[in-house]
C-alpha positions as CSV (number, residue, x, y, z in Angstrom):
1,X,37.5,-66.3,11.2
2,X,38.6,-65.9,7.9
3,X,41.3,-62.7,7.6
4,X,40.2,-60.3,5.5
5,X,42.7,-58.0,3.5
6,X,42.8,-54.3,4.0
7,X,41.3,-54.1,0.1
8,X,38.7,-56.0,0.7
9,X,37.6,-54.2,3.8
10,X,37.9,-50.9,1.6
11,X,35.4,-52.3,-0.8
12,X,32.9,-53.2,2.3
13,X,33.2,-49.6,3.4
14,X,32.8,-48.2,-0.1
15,X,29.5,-50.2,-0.7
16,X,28.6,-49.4,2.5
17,X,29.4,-45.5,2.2
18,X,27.4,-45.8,-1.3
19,X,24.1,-46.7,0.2
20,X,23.7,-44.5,3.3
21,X,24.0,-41.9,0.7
22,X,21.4,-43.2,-1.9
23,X,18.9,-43.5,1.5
24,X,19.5,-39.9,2.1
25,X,18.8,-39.2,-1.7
26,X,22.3,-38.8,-3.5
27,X,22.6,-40.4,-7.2
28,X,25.0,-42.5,-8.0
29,X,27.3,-41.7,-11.3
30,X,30.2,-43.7,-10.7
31,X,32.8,-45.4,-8.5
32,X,36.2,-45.8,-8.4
33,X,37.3,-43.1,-10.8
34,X,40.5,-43.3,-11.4
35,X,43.6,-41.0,-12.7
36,X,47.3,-40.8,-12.4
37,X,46.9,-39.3,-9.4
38,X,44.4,-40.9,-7.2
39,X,41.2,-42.3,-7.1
40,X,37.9,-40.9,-6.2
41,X,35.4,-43.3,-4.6
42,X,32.4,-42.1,-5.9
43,X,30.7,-39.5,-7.6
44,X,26.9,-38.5,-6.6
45,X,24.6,-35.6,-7.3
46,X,22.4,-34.3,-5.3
47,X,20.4,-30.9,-5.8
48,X,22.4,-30.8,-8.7
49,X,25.6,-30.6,-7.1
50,X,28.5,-32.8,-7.8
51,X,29.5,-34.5,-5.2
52,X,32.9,-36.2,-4.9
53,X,33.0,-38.3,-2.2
54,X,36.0,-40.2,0.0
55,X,35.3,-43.4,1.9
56,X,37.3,-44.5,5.3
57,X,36.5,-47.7,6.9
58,X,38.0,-48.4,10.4
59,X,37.2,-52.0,12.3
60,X,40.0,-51.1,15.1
61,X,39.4,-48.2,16.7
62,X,41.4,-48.5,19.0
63,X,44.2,-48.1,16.3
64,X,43.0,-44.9,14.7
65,X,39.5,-43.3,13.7
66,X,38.3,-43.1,10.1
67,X,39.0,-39.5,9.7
68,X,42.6,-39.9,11.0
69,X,43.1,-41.5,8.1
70,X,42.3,-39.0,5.8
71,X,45.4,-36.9,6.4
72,X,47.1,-34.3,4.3
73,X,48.4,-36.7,1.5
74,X,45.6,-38.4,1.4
75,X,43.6,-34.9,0.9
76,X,46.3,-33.5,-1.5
77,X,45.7,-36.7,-4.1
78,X,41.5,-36.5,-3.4
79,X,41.8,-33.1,-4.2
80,X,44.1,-33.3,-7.4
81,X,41.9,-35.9,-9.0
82,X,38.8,-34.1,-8.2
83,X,40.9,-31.2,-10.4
84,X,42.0,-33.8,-13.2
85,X,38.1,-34.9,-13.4
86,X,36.9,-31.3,-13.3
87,X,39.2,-30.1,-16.4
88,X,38.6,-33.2,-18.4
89,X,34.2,-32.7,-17.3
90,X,34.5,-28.7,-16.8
91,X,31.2,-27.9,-19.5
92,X,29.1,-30.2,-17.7
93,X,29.9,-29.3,-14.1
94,X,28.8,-26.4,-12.0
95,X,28.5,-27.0,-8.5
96,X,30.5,-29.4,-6.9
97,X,31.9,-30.7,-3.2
98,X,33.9,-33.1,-2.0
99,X,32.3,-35.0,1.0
100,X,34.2,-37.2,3.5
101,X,31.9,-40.8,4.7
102,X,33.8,-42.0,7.8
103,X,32.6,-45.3,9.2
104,X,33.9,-47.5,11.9
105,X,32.1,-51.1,12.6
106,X,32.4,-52.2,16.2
107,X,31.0,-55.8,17.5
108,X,27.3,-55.2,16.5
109,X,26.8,-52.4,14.1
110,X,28.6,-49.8,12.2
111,X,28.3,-46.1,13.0
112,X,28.6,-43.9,10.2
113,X,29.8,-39.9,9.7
114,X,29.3,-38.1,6.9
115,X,31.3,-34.6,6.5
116,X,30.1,-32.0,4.1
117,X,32.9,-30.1,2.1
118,X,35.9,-31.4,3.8
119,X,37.8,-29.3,0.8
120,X,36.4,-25.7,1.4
121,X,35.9,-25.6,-2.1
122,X,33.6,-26.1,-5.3
């Protein structure tokens, strides 16, 4: 088996994360938006919503789950660069959520979780 980093695994869940969501009919705009504070995995729309979004990718589960992993510091950054790309986008935005996509890949599949508004906000 060849080892895989933890990076690399990130990117398998972010691809991953990125289709279940086109199937269920979200539009891509970007990936991997970046700022000083953070990074947003992706950005969809969907009923013209924005839709920030925040992939976690376990293959252990026996370590943690997916959504363990998206703790307070974790939310605090996701949430400030959401703000940082709502005040540089504000005339073009209306609506907007920030989604959590947890998925964890056992032997044979993956099994994926996808939590509306994990912020409260928008």
């Amino acid at each position: 088996m060849i080892p895989v980093s933890t990076r690399q695994k990130g990117k398998v869940g972010e691809i991953i994360g990125r289709r279940y969501l086109e199937l269920k009919g979200y539009r891509h705009v970007t990936s991997n938006w970046y700022c000083n504070y953070g990074e947003i995995d992706h950005i969809f729309t969907y009923n013209s919503i924005l839709i920030f979004t925040e992939v976690k990718f376990v293959t252990n589960v026996n370590y943690c789950r997916p959504e363990d992993l998206f703790n307070y510091r974790k939310r605090a950054k996701f949430q400030r660069a959401i703000r940082i790309f709502l005040n540089k986008y504000r005339s073009k935005v209306f609506k907007w959520r920030a989604d959590l996509v947890c998925i964890t890949q056992d032997e044979q599949r993956f099994w994926i979780q996808h939590y509306c508004n994990v912020l409260g906000t928008g």
